[in-house]
C-alpha positions in Angstrom: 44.3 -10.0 5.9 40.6 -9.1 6.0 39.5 -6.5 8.8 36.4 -8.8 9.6 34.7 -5.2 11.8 34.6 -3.1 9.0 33.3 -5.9 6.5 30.6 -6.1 9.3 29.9 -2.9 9.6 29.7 -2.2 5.6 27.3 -5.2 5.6 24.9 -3.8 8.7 24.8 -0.7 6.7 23.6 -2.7 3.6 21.2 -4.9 5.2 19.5 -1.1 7.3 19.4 0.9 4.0 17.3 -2.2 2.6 14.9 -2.4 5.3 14.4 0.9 5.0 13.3 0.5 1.5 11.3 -2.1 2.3 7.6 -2.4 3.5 6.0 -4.5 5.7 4.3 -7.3 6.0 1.2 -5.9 8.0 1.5 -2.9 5.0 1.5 -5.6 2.2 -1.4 -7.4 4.0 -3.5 -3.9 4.4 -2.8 -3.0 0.4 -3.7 -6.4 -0.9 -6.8 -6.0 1.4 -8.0 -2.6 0.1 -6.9 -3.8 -3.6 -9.5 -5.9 -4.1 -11.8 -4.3 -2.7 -10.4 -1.3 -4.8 -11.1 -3.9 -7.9 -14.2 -4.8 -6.8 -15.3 -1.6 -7.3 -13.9 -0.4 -9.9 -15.6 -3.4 -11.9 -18.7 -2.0 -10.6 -18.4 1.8 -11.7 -17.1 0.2 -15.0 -20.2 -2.3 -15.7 -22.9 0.7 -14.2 -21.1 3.4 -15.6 -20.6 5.2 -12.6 -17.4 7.4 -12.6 -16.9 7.8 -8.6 -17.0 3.8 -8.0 -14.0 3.3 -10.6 -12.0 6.1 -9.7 -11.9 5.6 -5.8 -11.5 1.9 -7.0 -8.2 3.1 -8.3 -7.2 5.2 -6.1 -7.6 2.0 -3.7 -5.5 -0.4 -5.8 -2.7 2.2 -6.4 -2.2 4.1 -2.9 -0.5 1.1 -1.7 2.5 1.4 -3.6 3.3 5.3 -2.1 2.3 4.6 1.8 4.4 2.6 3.6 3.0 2.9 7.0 0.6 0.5 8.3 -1.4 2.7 10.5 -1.7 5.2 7.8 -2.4 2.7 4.9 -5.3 1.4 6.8 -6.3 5.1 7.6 -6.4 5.7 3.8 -7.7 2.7 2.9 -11.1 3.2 5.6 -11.3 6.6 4.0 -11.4 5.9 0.8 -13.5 2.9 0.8 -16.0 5.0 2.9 -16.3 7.3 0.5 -17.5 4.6 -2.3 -20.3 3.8 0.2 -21.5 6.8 2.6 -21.4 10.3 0.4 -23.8 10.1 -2.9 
């Protein structure tokens, strides 16, 4: 005989350690957002030479992989785009 509550309750504790893992989809949409604009300018530090345009452009297409809060992705992502722009 299979106990059918604790086959459901190993499964809910399955399906809440992968969500917790996961990211979402408002977190995806901000880092692929900021990507390309991180790409777009780190082709342009690349093709001017300019060091500070391709390393903040990095910075921009990596930090999505290591936040996985949406509030605080787009905080990072508004600060470091900034910074390609307003200090010089």
């Amino acid at each position: 005989m299979v106990d059918h509550a604790a086959h459901v309750t190993r499964c809910a504790g399955v399906v809440a350690s992968v969500r917790s893992l996961c990211m979402s989809m408002g977190t995806i949409l901000v880092a692929v957002v900021f990507s390309l604009a991180g790409f777009a300018a780190f082709r342009y530090g690349k093709k001017n030479s300019e060091v500070r345009p391709m390393l903040l452009g990095a910075a921009l297409m990596v930090y999505g992989y290591f936040v996985s809060n949406v509030w605080l992705s787009l905080l990072v992502g508004c600060v470091l785009t900034a910074l390609i722009f307003f200090p010089r």
